[in-house]
C-alpha positions as YAML, in Angstrom:
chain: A
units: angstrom
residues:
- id: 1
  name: UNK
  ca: [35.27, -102.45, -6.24]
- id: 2
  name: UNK
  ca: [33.26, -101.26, -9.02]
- id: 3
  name: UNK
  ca: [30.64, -100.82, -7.26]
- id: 4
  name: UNK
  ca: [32.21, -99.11, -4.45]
- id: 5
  name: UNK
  ca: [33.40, -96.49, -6.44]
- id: 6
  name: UNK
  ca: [30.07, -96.75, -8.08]
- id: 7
  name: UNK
  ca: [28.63, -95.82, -4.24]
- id: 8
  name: UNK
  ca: [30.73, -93.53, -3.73]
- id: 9
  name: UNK
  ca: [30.30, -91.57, -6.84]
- id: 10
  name: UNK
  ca: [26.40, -91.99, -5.96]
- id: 11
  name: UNK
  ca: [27.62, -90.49, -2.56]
- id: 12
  name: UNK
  ca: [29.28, -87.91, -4.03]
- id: 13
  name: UNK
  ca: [26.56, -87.06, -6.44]
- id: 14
  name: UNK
  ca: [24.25, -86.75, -3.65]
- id: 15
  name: UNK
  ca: [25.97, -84.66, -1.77]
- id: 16
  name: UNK
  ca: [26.81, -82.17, -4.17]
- id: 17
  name: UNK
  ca: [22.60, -82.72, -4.98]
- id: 18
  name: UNK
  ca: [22.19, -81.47, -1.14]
- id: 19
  name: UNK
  ca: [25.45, -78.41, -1.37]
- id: 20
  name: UNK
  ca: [23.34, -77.09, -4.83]
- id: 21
  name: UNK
  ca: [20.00, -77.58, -3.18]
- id: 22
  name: UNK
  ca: [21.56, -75.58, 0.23]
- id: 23
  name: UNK
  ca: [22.83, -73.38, -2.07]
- id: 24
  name: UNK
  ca: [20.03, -72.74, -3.88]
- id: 25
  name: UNK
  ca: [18.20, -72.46, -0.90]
- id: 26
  name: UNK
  ca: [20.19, -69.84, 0.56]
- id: 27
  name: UNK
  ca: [19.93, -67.61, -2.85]
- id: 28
  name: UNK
  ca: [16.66, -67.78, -2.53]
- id: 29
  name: UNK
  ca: [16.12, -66.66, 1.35]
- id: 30
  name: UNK
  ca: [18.88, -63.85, 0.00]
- id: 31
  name: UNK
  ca: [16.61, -63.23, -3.09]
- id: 32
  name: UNK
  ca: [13.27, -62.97, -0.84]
- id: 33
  name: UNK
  ca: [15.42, -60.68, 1.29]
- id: 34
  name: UNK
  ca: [16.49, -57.91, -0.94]
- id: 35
  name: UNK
  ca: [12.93, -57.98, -2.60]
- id: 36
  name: UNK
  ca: [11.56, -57.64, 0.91]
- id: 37
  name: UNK
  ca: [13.92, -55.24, 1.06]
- id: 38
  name: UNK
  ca: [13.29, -53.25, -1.64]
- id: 39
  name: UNK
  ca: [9.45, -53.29, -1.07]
- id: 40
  name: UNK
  ca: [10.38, -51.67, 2.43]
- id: 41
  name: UNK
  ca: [12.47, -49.06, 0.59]
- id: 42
  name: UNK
  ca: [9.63, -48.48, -1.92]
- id: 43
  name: UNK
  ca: [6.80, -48.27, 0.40]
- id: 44
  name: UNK
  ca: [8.54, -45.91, 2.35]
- id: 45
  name: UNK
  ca: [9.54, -43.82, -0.66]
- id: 46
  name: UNK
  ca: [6.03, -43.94, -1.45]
- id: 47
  name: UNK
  ca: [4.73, -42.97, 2.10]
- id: 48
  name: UNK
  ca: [7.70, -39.86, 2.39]
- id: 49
  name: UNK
  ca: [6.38, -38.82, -1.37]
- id: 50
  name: UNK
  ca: [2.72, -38.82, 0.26]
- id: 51
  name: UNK
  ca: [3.56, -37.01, 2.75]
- id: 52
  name: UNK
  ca: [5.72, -34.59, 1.12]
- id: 53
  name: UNK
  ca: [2.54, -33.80, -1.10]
- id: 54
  name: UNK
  ca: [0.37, -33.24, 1.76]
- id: 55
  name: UNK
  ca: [2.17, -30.90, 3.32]
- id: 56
  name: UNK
  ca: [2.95, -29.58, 0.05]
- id: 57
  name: UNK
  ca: [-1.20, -29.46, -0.38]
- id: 58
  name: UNK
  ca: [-1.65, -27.44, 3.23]
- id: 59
  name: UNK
  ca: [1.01, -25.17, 2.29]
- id: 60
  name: UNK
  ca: [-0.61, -24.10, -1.24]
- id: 61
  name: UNK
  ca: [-3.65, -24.17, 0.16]
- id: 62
  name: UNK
  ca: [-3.00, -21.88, 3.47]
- id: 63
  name: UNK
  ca: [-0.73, -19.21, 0.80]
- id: 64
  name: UNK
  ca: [-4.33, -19.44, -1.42]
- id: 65
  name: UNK
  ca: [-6.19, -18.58, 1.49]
- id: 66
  name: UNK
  ca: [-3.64, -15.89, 2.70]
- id: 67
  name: UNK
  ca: [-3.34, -14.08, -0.96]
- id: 68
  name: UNK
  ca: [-7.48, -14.09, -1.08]
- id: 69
  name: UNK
  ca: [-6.98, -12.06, 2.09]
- id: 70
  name: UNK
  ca: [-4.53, -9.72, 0.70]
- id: 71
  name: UNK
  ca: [-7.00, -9.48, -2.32]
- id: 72
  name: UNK
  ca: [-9.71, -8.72, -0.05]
- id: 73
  name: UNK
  ca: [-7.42, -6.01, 2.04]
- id: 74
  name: UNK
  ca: [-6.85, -4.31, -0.84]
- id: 75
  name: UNK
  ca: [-9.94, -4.28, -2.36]
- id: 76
  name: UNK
  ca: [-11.11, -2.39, 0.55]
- id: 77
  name: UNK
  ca: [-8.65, -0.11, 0.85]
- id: 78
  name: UNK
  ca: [-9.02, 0.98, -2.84]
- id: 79
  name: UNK
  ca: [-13.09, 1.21, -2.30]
- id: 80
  name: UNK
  ca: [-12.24, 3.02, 1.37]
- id: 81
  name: UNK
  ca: [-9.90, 5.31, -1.17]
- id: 82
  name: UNK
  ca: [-11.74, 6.05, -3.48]
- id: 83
  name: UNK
  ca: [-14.91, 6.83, -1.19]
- id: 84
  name: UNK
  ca: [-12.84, 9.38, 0.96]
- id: 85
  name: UNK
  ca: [-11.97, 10.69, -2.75]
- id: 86
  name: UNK
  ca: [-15.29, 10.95, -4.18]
- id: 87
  name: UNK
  ca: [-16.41, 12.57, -0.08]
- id: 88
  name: UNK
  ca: [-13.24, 15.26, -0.01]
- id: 89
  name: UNK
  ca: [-14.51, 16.38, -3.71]
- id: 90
  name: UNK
  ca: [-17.89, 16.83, -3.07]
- id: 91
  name: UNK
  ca: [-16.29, 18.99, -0.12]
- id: 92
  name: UNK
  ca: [-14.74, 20.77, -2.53]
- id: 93
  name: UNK
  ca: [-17.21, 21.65, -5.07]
- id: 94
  name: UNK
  ca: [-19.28, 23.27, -2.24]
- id: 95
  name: UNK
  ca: [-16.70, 24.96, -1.48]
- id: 96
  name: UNK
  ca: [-15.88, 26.01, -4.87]
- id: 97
  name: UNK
  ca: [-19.86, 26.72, -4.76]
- id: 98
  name: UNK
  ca: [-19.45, 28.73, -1.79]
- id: 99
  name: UNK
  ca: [-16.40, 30.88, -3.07]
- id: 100
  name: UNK
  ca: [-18.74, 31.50, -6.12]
- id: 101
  name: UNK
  ca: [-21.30, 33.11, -4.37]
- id: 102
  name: UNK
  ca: [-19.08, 34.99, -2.13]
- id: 103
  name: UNK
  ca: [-16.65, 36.91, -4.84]
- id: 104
  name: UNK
  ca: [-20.38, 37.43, -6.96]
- id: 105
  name: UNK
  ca: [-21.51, 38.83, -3.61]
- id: 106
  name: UNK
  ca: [-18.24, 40.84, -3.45]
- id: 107
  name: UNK
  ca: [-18.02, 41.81, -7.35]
- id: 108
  name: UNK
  ca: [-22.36, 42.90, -6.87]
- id: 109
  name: UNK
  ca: [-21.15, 45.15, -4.11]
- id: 110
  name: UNK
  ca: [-17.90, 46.12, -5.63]
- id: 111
  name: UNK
  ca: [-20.09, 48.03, -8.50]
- id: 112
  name: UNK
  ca: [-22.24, 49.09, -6.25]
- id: 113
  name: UNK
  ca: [-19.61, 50.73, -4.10]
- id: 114
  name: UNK
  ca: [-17.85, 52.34, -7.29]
- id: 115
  name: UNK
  ca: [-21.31, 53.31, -8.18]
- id: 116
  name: UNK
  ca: [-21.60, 55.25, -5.28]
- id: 117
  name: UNK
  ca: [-18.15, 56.45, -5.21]
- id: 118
  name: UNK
  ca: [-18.61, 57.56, -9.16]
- id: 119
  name: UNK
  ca: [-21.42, 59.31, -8.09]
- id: 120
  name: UNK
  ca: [-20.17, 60.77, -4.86]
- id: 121
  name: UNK
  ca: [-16.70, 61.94, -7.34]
- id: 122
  name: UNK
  ca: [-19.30, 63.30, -9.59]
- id: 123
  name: UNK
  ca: [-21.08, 65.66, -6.47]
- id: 124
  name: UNK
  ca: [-17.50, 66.58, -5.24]
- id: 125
  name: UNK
  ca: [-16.38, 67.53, -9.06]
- id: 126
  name: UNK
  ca: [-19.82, 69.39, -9.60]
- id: 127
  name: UNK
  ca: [-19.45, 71.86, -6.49]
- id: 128
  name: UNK
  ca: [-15.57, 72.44, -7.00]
- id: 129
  name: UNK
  ca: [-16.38, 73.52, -9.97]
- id: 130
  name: UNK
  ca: [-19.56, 75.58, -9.10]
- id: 131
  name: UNK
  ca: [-16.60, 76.77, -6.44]
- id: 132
  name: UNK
  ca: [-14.52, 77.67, -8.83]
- id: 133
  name: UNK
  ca: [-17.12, 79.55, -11.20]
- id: 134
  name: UNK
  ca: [-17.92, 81.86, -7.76]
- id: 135
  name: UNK
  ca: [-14.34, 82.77, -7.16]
- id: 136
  name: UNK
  ca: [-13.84, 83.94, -11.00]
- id: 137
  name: UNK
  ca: [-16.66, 85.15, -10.84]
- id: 138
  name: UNK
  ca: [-16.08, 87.05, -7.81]
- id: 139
  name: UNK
  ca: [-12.36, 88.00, -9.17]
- id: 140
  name: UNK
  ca: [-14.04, 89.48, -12.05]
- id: 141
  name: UNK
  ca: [-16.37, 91.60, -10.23]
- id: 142
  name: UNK
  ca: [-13.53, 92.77, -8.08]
- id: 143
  name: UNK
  ca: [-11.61, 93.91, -10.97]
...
C-alpha cells in the first residue's frame, strides 16, 4: 500500500508537472501574443507618425513655395509702383517746365503790352492836353 500511495502521489505529482507545464505554456503563447501585439500597435503608430510628417513636410513645403510667390508678387508690384511713380513725375516736372516757360512768355509780353499801353496813355494824355491848351487858348483870344 505504501507504495501505491507512493504511485499515486508520483501520479499526482506528474500531472500537476504536465497542468504547470500546460499552463506555463499557454502564458507564454498569451505573452508572445500581446508582445506581437504590441509590436503591431507600435509599428503602426510609427508608420501613421511617418506619414503624418510627410504630409506635414508637403504641406510646409507647398505654403513655402506659395508665400515666395506672394513675395515675388509683391515685389513687383512695388517696383511696377514705384516705376509708374518715378514715370508720372518726370511727366510732371515737364510740365511744371512747360508752365514755366509759358507764364515767363506771358509775364515778357505782359510788360511789353503795358509798355505799349503806358506809352500809348502817354500819346493820348499828351494831345488832350495840347487839346486843352488850344481851347484856353482859343477862349482867351475870344475874350
Amino acid at each position: 500500500m505504501a507504495q501505491d500511495t507512493l504511485k499515486e502521489q508520483l501520479h499526482e505529482c506528474h500531472r500537476d508537472n504536465n497542468h504547470l507545464k500546460d499552463s506555463i505554456s499557454a502564458m507564454r503563447e498569451e505573452l508572445e501574443t500581446v508582445h506581437h501585439d504590441s509590436n503591431t500597435r507600435v509599428q503602426d503608430a510609427v508608420a501613421d507618425a511617418n506619414s503624418e510628417i510627410s504630409q506635414l513636410t508637403t504641406t510646409i513645403g507647398a505654403i513655402r513655395d506659395e508665400i515666395e510667390a506672394l513675395n515675388n508678387d509683391t515685389q513687383r508690384k512695388m517696383q511696377d509702383a514705384v516705376a509708374d511713380g518715378q514715370i508720372e513725375i518726370s511727366q510732371l516736372k515737364e510740365t511744371i517746365a512747360t508752365l514755366r516757360e509759358e507764364l515767363e512768355h506771358l509775364r515778357l509780353g505782359g510788360n511789353e503790352k503795358l509798355a505799349e499801353e503806358a506809352a500809348n496813355f502817354k500819346n493820348e494824355r499828351s494831345q488832350l492836353q495840347n487839346t486843352i491848351q488850344e481851347l484856353r487858348d482859343q477862349i482867351e483870344a475870344s475874350k
